[in-house]
C-alpha positions in Angstrom: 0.0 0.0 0.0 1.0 3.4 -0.3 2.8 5.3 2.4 2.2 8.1 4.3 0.9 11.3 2.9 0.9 14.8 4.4 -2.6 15.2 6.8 -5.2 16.8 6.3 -8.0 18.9 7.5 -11.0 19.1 5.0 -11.4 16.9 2.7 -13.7 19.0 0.5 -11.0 21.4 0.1 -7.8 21.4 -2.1 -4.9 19.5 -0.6 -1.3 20.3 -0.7 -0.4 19.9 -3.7 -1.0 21.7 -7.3 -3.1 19.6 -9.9 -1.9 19.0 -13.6 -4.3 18.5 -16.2 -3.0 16.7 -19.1 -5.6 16.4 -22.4 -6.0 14.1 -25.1 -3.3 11.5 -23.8 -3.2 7.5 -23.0 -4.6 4.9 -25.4 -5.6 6.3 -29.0 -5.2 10.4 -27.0 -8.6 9.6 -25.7 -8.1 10.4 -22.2 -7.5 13.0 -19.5 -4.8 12.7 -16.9 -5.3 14.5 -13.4 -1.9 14.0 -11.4 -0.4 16.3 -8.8 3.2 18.7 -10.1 4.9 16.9 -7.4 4.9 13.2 -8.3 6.2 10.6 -5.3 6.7 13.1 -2.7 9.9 12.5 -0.8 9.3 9.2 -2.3 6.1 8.2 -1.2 4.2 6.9 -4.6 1.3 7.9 -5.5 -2.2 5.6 -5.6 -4.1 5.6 -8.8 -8.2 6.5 -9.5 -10.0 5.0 -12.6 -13.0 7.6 -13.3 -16.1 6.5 -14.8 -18.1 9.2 -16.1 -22.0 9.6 -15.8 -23.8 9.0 -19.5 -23.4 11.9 -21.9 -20.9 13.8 -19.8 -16.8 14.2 -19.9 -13.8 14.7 -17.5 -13.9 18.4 -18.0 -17.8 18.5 -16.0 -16.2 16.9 -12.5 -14.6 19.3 -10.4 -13.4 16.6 -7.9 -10.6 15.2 -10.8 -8.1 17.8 -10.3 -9.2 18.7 -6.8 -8.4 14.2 -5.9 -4.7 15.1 -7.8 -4.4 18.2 -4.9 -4.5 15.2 -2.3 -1.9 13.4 -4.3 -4.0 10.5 -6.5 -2.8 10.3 -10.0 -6.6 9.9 -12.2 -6.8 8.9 -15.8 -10.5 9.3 -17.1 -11.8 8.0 -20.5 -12.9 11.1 -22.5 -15.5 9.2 -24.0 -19.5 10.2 -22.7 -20.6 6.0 -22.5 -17.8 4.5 -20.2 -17.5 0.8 -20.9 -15.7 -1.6 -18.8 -13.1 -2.1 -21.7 -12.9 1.8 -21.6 -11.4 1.8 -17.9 -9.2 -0.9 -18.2 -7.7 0.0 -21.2 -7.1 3.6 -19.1 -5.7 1.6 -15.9 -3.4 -0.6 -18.3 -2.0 2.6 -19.7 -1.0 4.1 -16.6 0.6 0.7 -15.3 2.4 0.6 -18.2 4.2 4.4 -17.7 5.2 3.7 -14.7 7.8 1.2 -16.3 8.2 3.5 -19.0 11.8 6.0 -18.6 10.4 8.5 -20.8 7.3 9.2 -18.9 7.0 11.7 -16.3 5.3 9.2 -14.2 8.3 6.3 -14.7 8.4 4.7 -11.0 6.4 7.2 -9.3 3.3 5.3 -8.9 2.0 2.2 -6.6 1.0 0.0 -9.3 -1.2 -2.1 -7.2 -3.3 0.1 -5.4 -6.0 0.9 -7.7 -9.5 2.6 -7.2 -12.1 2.5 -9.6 -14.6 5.4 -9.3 -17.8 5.5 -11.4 -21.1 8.3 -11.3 -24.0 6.3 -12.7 -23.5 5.1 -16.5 -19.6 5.3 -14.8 -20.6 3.3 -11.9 -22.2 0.3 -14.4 -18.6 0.4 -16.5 -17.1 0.2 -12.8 -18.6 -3.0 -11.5 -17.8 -4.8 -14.9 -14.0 -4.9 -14.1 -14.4 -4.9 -10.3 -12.8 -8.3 -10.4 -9.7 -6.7 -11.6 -7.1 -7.5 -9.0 -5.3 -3.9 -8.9 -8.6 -2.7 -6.9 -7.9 -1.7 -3.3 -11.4 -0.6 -3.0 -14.6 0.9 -5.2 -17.2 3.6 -4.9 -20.4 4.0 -6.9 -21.9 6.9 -7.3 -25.4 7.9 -7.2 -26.7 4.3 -8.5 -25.8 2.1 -10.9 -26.7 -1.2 -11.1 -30.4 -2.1 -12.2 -32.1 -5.4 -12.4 -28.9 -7.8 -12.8 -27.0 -8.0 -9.9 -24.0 -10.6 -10.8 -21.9 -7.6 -11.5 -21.9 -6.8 -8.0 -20.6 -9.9 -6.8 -17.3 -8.8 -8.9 -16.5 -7.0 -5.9 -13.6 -8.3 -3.4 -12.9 -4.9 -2.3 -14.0 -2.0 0.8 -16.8 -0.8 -1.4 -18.9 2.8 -0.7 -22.1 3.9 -2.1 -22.5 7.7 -2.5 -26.1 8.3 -3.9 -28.9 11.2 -4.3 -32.5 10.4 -3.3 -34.4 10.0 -6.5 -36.4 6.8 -6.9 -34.4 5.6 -9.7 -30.9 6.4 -8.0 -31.5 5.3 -4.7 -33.1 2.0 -6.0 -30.4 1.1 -7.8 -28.6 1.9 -4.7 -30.6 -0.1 -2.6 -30.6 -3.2 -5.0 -26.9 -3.6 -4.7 -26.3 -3.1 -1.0 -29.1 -5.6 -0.3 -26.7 -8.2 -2.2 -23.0 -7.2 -1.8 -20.6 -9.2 0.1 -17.8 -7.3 1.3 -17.8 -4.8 3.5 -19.4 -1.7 2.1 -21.1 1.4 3.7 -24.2 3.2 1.7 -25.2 7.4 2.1 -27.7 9.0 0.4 -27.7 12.3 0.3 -30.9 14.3 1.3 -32.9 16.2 -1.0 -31.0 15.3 -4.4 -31.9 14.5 -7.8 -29.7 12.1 -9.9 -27.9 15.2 -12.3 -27.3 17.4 -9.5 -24.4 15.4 -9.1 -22.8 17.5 -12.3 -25.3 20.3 -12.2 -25.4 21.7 -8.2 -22.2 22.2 -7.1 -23.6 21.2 -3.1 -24.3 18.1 -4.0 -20.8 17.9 -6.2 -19.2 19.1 -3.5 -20.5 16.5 -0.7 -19.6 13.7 -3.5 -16.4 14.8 -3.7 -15.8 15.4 0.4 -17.0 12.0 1.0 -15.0 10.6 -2.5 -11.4 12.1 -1.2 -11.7 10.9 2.5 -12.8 7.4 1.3 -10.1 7.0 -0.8 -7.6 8.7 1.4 -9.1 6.2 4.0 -8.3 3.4 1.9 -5.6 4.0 -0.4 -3.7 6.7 1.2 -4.6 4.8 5.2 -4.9 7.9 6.6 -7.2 6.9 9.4 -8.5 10.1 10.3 -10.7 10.0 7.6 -11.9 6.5 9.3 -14.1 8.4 11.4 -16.3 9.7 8.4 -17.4 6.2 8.0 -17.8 3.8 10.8 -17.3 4.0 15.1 -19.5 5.9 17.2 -18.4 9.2 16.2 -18.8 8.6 12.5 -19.5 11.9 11.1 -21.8 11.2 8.3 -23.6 9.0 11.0 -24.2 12.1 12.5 -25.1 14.6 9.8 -28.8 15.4 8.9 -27.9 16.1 5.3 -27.2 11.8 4.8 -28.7 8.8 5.6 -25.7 5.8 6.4 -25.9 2.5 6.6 -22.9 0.3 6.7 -22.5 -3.6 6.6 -20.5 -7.0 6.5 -17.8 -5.8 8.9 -16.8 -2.7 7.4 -14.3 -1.1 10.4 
């Protein structure tokens, strides 16, 4: 796993470091590369986020890409609106493969086996069909995903959350896979949201993206002060009126 990181103390704001966007790069210059300036910080190497967008939307609409490179997670995101499973591998793969490369700016600054795969709805669906994939420290869903076939969800063998808004549709997607799943997962909905707000309201953006980067900074980073966003008896989303939590199968 990867080592220690500097601390934090919000993480819905920026952390230390400065974001790079890079355009139009990895397989066929289809993708877009978040990664912080300062890569493997006094040699601490960096974990890695596969982004799934929602249906019909790009990298460019998701605030929390460069704002997860400020807390030092390197993101490569298919530019393509219908994320496919194939999609987010082939993205994965790429960035595995500059890490071995000398002439890449990321040669040997990355932790090759501590991969996150993130997905927002259409996202979350390309997500769970590569959730097998053995680089996966952990997964997160994003306001729903899974419908009426729920074999993808037993593709899962990591920590798994599920972020959702409180639309029928969302949440019973929502609901539908955290009835079945099988490792330890924990489920908030958000209060008062519709599915799109997730790109379209920057609130309910920015509570996705506080509870994205201290997940992931929980389980990829193990910086264990984020623990207490999620589980023991002073779990703060527990506690806030704005979500509804539920957690289960031993998630600690």
């Amino acid at each position: 796993m990867t080592g220690t990181f500097p601390p934090i103390t919000d993480p819905g704001a920026d952390g230390p470091y400065t974001a790079m966007t890079v355009s139009n790069t990895g397989p066929n210059a289809a993708y877009t590369l978040f990664h912080p300036a300062e890569l493997a910080p006094n040699g601490v190497l960096n974990p890695i986020v596969s982004w799934g967008n929602g249906g019909g939307t790009t990298p460019s609409l998701y605030p929390m890409l460069p704002q997860l490179a400020t807390q030092g997670f390197v993101v490569i995101a298919s530019n393509n609106s219908s994320a496919t499973g194939p999609l987010l591998k082939a993205g994965i793969d790429w960035v595995v493969e500059q890490n071995e490369d000398s002439s890449s700016p990321l040669y040997h600054k990355l932790d090759t086996k501590n991969v996150s795969g993130v997905g927002y709805s259409l996202g979350g669906l390309a997500t769970y069909a590569i959730a097998d994939d053995p680089r996966f420290v952990t997964i997160v869903i994003i306001s729903g995903a899974n419908m009426t076939e729920k074999s993808p969800v037993m593709k899962l063998h990591t920590p798994t959350a599920y972020f959702c808004t409180a639309d029928s549709a969302s949440k019973g997607n929502c609901d539908g896979d955290f009835a079945v799943v099988t490792v330890p997962a924990f489920y908030g909905v958000m209060v008062g949201t519709g599915h799109v707000d997730v790109v379209t309201v920057p609130a309910t953006s920015n509570k996705i993206s506080k509870a994205t980067t201290g997940w992931l900074r929980w389980h990829q980073m193990l910086d264990q002060t984020q623990k207490a966003t999620f589980v023991g008896p002073d779990c703060t989303l527990c506690k806030d009126s704005m979500w509804t939590v539920m957690q289960k199968n031993g998630l600690m």
